[in-house]
C-alpha positions as CSV (number, residue, x, y, z in Angstrom):
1,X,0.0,0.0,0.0
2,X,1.5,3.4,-1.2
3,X,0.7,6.1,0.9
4,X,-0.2,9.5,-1.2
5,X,0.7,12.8,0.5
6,X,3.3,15.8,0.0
7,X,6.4,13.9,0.8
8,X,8.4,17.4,0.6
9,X,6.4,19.4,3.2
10,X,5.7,16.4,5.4
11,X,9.6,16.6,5.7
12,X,9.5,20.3,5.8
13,X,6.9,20.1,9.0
14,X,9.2,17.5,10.7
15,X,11.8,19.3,10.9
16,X,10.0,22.8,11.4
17,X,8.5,20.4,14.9
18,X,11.9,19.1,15.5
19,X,13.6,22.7,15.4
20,X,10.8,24.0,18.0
21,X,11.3,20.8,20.2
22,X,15.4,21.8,20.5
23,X,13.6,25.7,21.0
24,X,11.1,25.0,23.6
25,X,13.7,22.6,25.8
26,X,16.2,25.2,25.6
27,X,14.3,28.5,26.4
28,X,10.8,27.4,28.1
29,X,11.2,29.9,31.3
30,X,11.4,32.7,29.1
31,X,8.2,31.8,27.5
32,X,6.0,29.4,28.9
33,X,4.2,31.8,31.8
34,X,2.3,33.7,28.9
35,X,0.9,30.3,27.8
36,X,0.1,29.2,31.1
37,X,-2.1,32.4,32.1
38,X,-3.9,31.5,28.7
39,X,-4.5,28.5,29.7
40,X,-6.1,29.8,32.8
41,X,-7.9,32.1,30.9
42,X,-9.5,29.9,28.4
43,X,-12.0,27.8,30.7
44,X,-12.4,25.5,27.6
45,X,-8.8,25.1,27.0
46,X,-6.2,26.7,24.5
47,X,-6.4,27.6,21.5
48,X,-4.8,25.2,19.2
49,X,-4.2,27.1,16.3
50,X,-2.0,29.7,19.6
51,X,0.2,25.7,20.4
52,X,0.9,25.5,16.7
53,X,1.6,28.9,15.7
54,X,4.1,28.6,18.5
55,X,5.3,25.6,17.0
56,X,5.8,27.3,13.6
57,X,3.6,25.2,12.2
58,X,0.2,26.7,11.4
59,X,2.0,28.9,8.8
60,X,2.4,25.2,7.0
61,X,-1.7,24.9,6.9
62,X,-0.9,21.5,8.0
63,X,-4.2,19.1,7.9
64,X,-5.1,18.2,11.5
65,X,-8.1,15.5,12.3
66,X,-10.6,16.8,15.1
67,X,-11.4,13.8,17.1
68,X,-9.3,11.7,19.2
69,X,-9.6,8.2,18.4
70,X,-10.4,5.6,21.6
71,X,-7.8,3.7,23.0
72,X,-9.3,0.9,25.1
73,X,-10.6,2.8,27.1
74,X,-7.8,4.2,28.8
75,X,-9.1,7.7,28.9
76,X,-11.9,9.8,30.9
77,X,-12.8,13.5,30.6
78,X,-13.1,14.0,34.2
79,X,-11.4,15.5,37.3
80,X,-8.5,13.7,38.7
81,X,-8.8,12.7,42.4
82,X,-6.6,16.1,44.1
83,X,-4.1,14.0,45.7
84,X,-1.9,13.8,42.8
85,X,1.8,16.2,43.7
86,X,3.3,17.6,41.1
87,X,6.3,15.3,41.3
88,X,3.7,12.4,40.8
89,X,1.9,14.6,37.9
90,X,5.5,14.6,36.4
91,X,6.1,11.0,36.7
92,X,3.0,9.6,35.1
93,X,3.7,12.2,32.4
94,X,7.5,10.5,32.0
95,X,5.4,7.0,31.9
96,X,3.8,8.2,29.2
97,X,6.8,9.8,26.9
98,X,8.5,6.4,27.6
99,X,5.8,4.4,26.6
100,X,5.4,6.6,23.0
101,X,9.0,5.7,22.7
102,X,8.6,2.2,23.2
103,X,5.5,2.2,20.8
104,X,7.2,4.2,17.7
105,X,10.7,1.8,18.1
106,X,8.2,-1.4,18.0
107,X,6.1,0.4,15.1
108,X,9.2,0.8,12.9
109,X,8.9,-2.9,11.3
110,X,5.7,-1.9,10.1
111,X,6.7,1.2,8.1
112,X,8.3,1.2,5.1
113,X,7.9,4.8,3.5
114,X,11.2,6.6,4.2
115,X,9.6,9.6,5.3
116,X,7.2,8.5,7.6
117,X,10.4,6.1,8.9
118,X,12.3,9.5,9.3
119,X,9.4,11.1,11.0
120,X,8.7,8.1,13.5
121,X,12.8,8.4,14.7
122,X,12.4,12.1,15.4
123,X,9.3,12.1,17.1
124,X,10.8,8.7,19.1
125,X,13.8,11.3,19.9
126,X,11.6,14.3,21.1
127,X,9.5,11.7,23.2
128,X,12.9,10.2,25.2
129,X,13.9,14.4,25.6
130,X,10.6,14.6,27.4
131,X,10.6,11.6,29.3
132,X,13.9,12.7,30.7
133,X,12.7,16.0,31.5
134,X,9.9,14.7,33.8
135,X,11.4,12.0,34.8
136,X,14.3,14.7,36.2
137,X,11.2,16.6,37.8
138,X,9.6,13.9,39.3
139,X,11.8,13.9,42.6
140,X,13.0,10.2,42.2
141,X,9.1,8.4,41.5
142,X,10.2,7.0,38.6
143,X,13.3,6.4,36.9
144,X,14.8,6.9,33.6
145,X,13.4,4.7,30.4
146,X,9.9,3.2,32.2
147,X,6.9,2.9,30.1
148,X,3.7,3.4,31.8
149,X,2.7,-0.5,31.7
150,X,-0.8,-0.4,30.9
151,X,-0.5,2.1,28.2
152,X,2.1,0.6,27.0
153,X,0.3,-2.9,26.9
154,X,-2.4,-1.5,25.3
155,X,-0.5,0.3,22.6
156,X,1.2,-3.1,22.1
157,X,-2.1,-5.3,21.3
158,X,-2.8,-1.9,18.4
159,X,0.4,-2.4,17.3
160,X,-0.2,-6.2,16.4
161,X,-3.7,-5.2,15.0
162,X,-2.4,-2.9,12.5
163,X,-2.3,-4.8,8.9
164,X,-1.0,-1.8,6.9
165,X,1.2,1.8,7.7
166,X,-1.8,3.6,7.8
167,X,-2.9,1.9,10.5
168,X,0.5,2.6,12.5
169,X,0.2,6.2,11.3
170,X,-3.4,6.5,12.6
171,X,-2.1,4.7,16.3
172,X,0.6,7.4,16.7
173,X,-1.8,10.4,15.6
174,X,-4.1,8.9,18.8
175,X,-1.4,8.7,20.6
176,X,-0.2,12.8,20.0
177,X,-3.4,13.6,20.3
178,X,-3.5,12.2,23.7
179,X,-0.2,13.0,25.1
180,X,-1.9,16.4,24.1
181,X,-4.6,16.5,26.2
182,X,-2.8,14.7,29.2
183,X,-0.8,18.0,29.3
184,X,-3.7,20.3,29.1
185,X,-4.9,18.5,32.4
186,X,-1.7,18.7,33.6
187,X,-1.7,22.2,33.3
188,X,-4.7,22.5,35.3
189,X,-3.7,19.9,38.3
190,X,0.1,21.5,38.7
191,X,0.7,23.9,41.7
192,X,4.1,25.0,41.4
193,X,5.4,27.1,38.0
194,X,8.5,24.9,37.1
195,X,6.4,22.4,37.0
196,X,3.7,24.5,34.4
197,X,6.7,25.5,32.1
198,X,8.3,22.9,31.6
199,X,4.5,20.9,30.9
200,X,3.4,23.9,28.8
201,X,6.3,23.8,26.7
202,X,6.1,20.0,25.8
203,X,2.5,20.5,25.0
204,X,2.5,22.2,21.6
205,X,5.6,19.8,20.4
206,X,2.9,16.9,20.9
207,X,-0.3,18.7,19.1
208,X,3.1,19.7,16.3
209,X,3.5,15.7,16.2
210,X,-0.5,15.2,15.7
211,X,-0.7,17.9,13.0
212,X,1.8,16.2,10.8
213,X,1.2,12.9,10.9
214,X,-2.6,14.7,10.3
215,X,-1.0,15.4,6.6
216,X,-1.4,11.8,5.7
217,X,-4.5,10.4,7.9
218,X,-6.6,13.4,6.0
219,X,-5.3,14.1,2.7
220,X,-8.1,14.3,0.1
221,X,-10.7,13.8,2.3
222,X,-13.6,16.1,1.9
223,X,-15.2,15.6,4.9
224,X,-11.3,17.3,6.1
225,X,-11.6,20.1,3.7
226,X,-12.1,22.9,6.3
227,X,-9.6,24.6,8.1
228,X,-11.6,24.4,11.2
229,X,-11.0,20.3,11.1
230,X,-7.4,20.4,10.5
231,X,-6.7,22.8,13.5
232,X,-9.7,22.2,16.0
233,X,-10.3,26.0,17.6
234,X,-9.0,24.5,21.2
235,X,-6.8,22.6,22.7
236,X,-9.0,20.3,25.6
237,X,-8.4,17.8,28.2
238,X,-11.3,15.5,26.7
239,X,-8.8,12.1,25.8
240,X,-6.7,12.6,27.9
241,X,-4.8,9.6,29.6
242,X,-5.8,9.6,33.3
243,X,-3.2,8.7,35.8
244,X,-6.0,7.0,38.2
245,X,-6.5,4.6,35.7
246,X,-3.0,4.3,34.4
247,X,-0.7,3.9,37.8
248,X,2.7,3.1,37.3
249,X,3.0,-0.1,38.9
């Protein structure tokens, strides 16, 4: 099965997401607080299109899907119980980067388009950076390289369900889409501001992920052919992977 999209700026967006990622590690306490209070703001969640033009990426009109496909059940739109800490907050979220990492290395027998290979290393790259950074944060609750289990598990079972790329290329745009979301909760459950920067400036690297790998899942569809479906108007915690459900052991 050939995949048809625009090899050139799928490329072009991958590295656009990959030169932010470098970006947002190296300079996220100069910019993150201003994201934050928008987050506050915006009792519905922020904007989006605000993550990706942060990201460089809307200027790409890159096609973005608008739902956020089910994973087994694994997520809940509702509060978490308040007696998460921050370091917890930041472990689960390190879990959760480590199990992506896990998923994209076990994926890569499944693809075979160059491109979408290339993409699937980078984003498997950015996804170890960020595990590291909450693991570093998470005051010793977990350590370095350890998948959430049960996400991990189920990502596996999708993995061995997938007959074609497209199918691998739709689990990783679910995936993004929750990692996503997980961080918009984050933002909400975190007390102290290290903590908020350094989750606000992973988040719009993971909705950049979801919007590129959105180039292939929606190309030619006309049901897709509104700019309003390739970059939903916010960013929300509905999908998001909840940590009561998820523990780490």
């Amino acid at each position: 099965m050939t995949l048809d999209f625009d090899v050139e700026r799928f490329e072009d967006s991958v590295a656009e997401c990959d030169e932010q990622h470098h970006e947002s590690m190296r300079t996220f306490d100069s910019d993150i607080r201003d994201l934050h209070a928008e987050t506050r703001r915006a009792l519905g969640g922020t904007s989006r299109r605000d993550l990706l033009v942060r990201s460089a990426l809307a200027s790409t009109a890159l096609t973005f899907g608008s739902q956020v496909l089910p994973l087994g059940g694994l997520f809940r739109g509702v509060s978490v119980a308040q007696t998460l800490t921050d370091a917890d907050i930041a472990a689960f979220a390190a879990s959760l980067e480590y199990a992506a990492v896990a998923a994209y290395g076990a994926a890569a027998g499944k693809l075979t388009t160059p491109a979408i290979t290339g993409a699937a290393t980078t984003f498997a790259a950015q996804h170890k950076t960020h595990g590291d950074a909450f693991a570093a944060a998470s005051a010793g609750k977990i350590g370095p390289d350890s998948p959430n289990k049960t996400v991990l598990t189920a990502l596996s079972t999708r993995l061995s369900q997938a007959g074609n790329e497209m199918d691998v290329v739709k689990l990783a745009f679910e995936v993004e889409n929750a990692a996503a979301a997980t961080y918009q909760f984050a933002l909400g459950a975190l007390q102290d501001v290290k903590y908020q920067q350094l989750t606000a400036s992973i988040l719009p690297i993971e909705a950049g992920h979801a919007a590129v790998l959105g180039q292939i899942l929606f190309r030619g569809d006309p049901s897709q052919d509104k700019e309003e479906a390739w970059l939903p108007p916010f960013q929300t915690e509905a999908g998001f992977v909840d940590p009561t459900k998820n523990p780490l052991t």
